[in-house]
C-alpha positions as CSV (number, residue, x, y, z in Angstrom):
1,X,0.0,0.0,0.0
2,X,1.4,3.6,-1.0
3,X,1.8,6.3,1.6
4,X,-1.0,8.5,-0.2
5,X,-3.5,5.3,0.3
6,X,-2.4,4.6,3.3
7,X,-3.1,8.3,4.9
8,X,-6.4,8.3,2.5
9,X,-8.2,5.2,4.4
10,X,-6.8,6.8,7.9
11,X,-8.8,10.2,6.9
12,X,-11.9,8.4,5.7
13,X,-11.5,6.0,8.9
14,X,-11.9,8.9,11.1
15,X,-15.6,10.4,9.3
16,X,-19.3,8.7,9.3
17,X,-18.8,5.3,7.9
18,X,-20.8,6.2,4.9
19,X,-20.1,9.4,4.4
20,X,-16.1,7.9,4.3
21,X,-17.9,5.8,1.5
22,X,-19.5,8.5,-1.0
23,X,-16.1,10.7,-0.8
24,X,-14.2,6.8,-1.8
25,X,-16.8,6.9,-4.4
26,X,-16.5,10.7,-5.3
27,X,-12.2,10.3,-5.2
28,X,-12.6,7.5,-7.5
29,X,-14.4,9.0,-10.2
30,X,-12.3,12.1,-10.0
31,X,-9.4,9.8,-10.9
32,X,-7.7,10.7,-7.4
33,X,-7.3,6.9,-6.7
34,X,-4.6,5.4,-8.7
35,X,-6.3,2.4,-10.8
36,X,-3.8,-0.2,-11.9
37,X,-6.0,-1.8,-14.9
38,X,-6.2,-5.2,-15.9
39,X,-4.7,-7.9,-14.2
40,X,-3.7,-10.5,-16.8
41,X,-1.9,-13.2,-16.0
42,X,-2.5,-16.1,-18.0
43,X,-3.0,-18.4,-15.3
44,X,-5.5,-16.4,-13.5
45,X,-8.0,-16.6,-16.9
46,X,-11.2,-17.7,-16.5
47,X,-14.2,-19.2,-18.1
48,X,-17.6,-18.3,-15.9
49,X,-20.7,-18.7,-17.2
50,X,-20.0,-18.0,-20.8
51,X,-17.9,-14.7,-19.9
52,X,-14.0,-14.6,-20.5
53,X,-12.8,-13.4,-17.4
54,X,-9.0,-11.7,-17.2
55,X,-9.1,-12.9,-13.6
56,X,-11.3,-14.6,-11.0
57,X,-11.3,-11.5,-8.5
58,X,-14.8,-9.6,-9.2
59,X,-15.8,-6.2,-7.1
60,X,-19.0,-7.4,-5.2
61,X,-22.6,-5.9,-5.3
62,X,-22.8,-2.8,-2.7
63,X,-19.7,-1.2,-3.4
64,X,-21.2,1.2,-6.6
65,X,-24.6,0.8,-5.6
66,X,-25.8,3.1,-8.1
67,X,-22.8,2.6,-11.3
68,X,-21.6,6.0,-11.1
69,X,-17.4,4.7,-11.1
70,X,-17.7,2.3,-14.1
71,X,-15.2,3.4,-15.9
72,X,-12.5,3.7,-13.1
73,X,-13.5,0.4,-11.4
74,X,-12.7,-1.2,-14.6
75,X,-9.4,0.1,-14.7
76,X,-8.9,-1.2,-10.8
77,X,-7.9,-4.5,-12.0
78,X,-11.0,-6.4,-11.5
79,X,-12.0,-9.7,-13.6
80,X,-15.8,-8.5,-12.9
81,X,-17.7,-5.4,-11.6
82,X,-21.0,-6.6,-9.9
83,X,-23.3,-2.9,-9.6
84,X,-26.6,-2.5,-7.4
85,X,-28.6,-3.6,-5.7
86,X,-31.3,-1.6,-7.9
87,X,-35.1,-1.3,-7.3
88,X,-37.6,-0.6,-10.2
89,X,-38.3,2.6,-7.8
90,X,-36.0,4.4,-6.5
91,X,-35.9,4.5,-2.8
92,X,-34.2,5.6,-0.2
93,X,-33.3,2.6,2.5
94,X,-33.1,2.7,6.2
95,X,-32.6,5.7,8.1
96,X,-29.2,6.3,8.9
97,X,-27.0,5.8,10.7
98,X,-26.6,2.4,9.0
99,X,-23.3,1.4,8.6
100,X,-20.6,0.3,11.0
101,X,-17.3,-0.3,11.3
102,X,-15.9,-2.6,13.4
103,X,-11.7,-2.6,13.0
104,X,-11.2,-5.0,15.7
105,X,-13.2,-7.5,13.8
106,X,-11.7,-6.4,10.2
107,X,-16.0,-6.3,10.0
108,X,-18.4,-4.1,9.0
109,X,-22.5,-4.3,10.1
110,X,-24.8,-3.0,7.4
111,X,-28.3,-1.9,7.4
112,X,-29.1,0.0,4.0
113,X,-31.9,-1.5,2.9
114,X,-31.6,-1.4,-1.0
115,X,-31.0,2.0,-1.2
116,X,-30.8,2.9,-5.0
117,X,-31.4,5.9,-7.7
118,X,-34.2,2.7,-9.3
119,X,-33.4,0.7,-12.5
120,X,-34.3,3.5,-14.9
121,X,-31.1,5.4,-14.0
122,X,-28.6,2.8,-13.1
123,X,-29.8,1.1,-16.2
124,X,-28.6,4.9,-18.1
125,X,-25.5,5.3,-16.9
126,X,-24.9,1.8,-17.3
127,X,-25.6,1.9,-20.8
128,X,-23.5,5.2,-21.2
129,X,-20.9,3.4,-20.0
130,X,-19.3,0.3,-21.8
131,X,-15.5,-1.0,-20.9
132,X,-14.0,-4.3,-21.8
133,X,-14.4,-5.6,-18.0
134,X,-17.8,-7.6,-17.9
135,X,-20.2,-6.3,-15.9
136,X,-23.0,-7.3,-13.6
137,X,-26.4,-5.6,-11.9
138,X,-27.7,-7.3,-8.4
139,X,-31.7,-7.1,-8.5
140,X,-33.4,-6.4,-5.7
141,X,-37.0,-5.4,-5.1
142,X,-38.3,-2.4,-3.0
143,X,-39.4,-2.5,0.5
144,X,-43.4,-2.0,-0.3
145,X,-44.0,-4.3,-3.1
146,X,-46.9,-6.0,-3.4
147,X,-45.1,-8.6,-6.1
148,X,-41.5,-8.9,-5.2
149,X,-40.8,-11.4,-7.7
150,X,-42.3,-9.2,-10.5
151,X,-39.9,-6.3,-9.5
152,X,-36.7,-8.6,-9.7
153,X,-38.0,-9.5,-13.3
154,X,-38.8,-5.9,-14.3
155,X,-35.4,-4.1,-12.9
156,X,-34.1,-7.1,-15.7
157,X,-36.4,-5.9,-18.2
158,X,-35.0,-2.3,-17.7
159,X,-31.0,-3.4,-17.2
160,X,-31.0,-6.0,-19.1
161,X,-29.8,-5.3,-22.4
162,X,-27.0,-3.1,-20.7
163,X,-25.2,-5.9,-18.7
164,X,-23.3,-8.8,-19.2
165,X,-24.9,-10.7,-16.3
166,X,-27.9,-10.1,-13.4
167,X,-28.0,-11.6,-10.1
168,X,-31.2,-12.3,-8.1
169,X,-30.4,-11.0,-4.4
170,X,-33.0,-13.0,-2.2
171,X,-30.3,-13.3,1.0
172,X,-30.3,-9.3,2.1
173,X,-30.9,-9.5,5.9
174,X,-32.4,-5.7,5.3
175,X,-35.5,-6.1,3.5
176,X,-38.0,-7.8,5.7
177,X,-39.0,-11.2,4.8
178,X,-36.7,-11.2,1.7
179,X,-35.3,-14.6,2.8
180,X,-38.2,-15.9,2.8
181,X,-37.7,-16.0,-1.4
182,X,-35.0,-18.8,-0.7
183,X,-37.7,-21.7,0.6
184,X,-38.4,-24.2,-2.2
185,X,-42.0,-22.8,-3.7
186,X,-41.1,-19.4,-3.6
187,X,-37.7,-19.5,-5.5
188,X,-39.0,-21.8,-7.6
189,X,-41.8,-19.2,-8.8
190,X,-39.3,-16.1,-8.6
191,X,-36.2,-18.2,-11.0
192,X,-39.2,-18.7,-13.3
193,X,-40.1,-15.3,-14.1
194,X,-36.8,-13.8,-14.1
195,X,-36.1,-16.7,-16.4
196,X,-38.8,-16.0,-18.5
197,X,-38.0,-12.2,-18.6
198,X,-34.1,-12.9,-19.6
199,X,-35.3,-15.4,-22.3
200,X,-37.4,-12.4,-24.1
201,X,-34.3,-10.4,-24.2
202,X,-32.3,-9.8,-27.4
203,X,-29.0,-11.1,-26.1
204,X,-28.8,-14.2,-23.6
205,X,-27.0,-13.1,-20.4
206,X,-26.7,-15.5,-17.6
207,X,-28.8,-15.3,-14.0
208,X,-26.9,-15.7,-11.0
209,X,-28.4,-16.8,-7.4
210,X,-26.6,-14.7,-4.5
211,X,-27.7,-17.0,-1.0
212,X,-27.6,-16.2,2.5
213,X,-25.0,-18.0,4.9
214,X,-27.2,-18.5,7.5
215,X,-28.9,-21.7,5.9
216,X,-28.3,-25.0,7.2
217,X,-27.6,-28.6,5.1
218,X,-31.7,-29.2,4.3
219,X,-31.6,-25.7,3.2
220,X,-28.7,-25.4,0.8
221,X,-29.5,-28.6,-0.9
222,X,-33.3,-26.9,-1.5
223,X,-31.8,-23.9,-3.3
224,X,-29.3,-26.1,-4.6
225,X,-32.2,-28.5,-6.2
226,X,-34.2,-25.7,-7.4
227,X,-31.5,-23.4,-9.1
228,X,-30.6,-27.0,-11.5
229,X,-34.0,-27.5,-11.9
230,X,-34.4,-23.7,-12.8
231,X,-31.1,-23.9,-14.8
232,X,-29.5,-20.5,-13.7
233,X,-26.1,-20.2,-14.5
234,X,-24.4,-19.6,-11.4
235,X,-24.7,-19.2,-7.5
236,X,-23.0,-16.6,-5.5
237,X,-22.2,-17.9,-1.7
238,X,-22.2,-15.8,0.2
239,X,-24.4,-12.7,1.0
240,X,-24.0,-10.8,4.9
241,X,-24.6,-12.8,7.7
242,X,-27.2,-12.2,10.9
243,X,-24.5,-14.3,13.6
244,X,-22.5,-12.4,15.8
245,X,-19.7,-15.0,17.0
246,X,-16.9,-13.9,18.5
247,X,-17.0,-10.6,17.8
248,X,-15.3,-7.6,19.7
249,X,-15.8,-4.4,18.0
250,X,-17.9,-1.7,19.8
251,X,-20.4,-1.8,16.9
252,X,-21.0,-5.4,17.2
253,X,-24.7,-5.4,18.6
254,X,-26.1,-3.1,15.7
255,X,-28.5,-4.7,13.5
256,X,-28.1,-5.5,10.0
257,X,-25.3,-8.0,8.0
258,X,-22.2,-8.8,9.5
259,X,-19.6,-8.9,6.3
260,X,-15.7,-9.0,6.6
261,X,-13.2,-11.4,8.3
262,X,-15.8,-13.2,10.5
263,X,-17.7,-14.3,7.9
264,X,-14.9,-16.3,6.0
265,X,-15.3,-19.6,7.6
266,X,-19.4,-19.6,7.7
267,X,-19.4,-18.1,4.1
268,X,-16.8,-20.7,3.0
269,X,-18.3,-23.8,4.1
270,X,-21.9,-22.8,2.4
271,X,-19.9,-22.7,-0.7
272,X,-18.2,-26.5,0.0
273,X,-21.5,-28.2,0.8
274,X,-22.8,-26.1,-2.8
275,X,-20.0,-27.8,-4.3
276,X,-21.3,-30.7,-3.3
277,X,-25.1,-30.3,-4.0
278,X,-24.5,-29.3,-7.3
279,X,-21.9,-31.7,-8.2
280,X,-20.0,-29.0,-10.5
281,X,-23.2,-28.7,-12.9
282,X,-22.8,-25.1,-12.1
283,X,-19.7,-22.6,-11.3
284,X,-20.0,-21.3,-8.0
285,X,-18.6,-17.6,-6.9
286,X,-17.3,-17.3,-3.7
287,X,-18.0,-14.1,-1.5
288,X,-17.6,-13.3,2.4
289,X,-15.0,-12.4,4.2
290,X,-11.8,-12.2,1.5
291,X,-9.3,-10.0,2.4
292,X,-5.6,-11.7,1.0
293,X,-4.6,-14.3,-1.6
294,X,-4.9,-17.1,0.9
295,X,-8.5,-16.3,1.4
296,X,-9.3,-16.3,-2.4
297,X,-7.6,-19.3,-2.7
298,X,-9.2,-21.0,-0.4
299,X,-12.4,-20.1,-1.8
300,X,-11.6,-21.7,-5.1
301,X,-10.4,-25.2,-3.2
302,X,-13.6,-25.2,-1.6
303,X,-15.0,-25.2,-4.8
304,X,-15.5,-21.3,-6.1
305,X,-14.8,-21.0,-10.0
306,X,-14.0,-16.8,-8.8
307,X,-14.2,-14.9,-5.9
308,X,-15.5,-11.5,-5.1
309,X,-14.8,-9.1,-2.4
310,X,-16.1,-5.8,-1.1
311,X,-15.3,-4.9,3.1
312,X,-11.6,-6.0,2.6
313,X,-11.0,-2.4,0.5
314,X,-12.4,-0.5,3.5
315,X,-9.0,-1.1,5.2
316,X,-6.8,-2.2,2.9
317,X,-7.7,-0.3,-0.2
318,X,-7.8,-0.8,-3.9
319,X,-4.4,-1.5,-3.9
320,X,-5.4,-5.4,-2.1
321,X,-6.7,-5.8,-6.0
322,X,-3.2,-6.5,-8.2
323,X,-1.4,-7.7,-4.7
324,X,-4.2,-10.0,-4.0
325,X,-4.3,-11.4,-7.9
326,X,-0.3,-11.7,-7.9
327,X,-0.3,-13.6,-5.0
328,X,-2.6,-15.7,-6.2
329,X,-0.8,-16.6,-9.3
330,X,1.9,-17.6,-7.2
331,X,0.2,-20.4,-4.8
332,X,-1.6,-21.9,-7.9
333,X,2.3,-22.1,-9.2
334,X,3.5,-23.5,-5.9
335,X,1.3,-26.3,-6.1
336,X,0.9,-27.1,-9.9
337,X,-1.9,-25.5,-11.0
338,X,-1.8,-24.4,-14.3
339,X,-5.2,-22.6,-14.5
340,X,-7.6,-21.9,-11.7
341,X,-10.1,-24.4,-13.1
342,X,-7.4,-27.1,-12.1
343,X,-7.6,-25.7,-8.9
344,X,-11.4,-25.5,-8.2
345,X,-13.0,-27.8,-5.5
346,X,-9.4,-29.4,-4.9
347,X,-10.1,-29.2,-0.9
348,X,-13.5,-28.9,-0.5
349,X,-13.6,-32.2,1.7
350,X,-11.7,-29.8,4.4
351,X,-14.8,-27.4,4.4
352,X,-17.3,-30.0,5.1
């Protein structure tokens, strides 16, 4: 990390959580935060879900809520830029405050509630906006819908044809009763229609499932059943989490998702029994607590085809992007791995 980062994140660590977050965002588009671009190292290529991925590292849902730092995320060394969570209305989440760090814990606890500027201008800018790096939106549907599984399809209808992939985000902790999408029935009816909605769109793009970490065994082999059945193309593990083990931070009692370093281990072994459940008929993406090339690597052993990450930049920057991929390249060399693929699932037995 540079000096000028490093003094950055300690002035933004000092202000309102998310106000440190919108002047990250604002710095960013102003081109104040140095952006390495691509990554590209051939063993790091990827294959996900039809996309050709530089790299397996993707920026995670949350970050650029609203796609206002396309172009300079791209150029952050990224494989993948995930954007949202976006409402077919805008709206304007929880009242604050509703975001907190917790530095002892390398955490954060979240509460927004889908806040968003609505599909119709996320869906503008990003169709203004069109880089190399492939690019994702995370539907959500807003807080006083009568027909949550008809906004999911619509914010698809709207983005759609602007994005190289959508993910359906039924494991926010913030939207009450949202979970309740992941039981059998009711994910079965909601995959349906946003299926149906991405089949009557000019160009194919593949449907993601982002899942909670809270579910037990029964649970992930439900969703696990009903995404095959629904044939989506790939399933994110994980999304926040409600537990509070172990924690020590001050902030550790607020409600809302836990993300960050506690939520490796839970996050992780969601993503083995997956492997398992789906019996690699779908690539998985692995997501919850990575902060360091170990962690990423992990995730792909466990059986992740690419990773993303989000909470780790609130203390270590976007500099953790090229030093997490180079490191990366190095332990698949150190044990014989000559693409990531090889490596995929390879300890997955040690997460179960």
């Amino acid at each position: 990390m540079s000096l000028p980062e490093r003094i950055g994140l300690s002035l933004l660590r000092r202000i309102d959580p998310e106000r440190a977050h919108d002047l990250a965002l604002a710095a960013l588009r102003a081109g104040l935060t140095p952006c390495p671009g691509p990554v590209a190292l051939p063993r790091l290529a990827v294959r996900l879900a039809g996309m050709d991925l530089a790299n397996p590292l993707g920026l995670a849902a949350g970050f650029d809520k609203n796609a206002v730092a396309i172009r300079r995320l791209s150029a952050a060394g990224f494989g993948f830029l995930e954007f949202g969570a976006a409402t077919p209305r805008p709206q304007s989440g929880n009242p604050r405050p509703r975001l907190f760090r917790l530095p002892e814990d390398r955490a954060a606890i979240n509460r927004f509630g889908f806040n968003n500027d609505g599909a119709g201008a996320i869906a503008a800018r990003l169709a203004a906006c069109r880089p190399g790096t492939p690019r994702g939106l995370n539907l959500g549907a807003n807080r006083d819908s009568p027909d949550r599984a008809g906004d999911f399809a619509e914010v698809l209808r709207i983005a759609g044809p602007h994005v190289d992939f959508v993910t359906v985000n039924v494991s926010s902790p913030n939207t009450e009763r949202l979970r309740d999408l992941q039981g059998g029935a009711a994910l079965s009816g909601l995959l349906a229609r946003v299926i149906e909605t991405r089949d009557a769109l000019a160009v194919r793009i593949p449907v993601f499932l982002k899942i909670a970490p809270d579910l037990g065994a029964a649970e992930i082999a439900a969703v696990a059943r009903v995404a095959l059945d629904a044939r989506i193309d790939a399933i994110i593990a994980t999304n926040s989490t409600l537990a509070r083990d172990g924690l020590i931070g001050a902030a550790r009692a607020e409600p809302g998702g836990l993300s960050g370093a506690p939520l490796f281990d839970r996050s992780t072994r969601v993503l083995a029994r997956l492997s398992v459940e789906t019996g690699g008929a779908m690539p998985l993406i692995g997501v919850g607590g990575v902060s360091s090339a170990e962690d990423a690597y992990a995730k792909i052993r466990a059986g992740a085809s690419a990773v993303q990450l989000y909470t780790a930049m609130v203390y270590q920057g976007l500099s953790l992007v090229p030093r997490l991929l180079r490191g990366l390249d190095a332990l698949l060399a150190q044990d014989g791995f000559a693409t990531v693929a090889d490596a995929v699932g390879t300890a997955r037995k040690d997460w179960l």
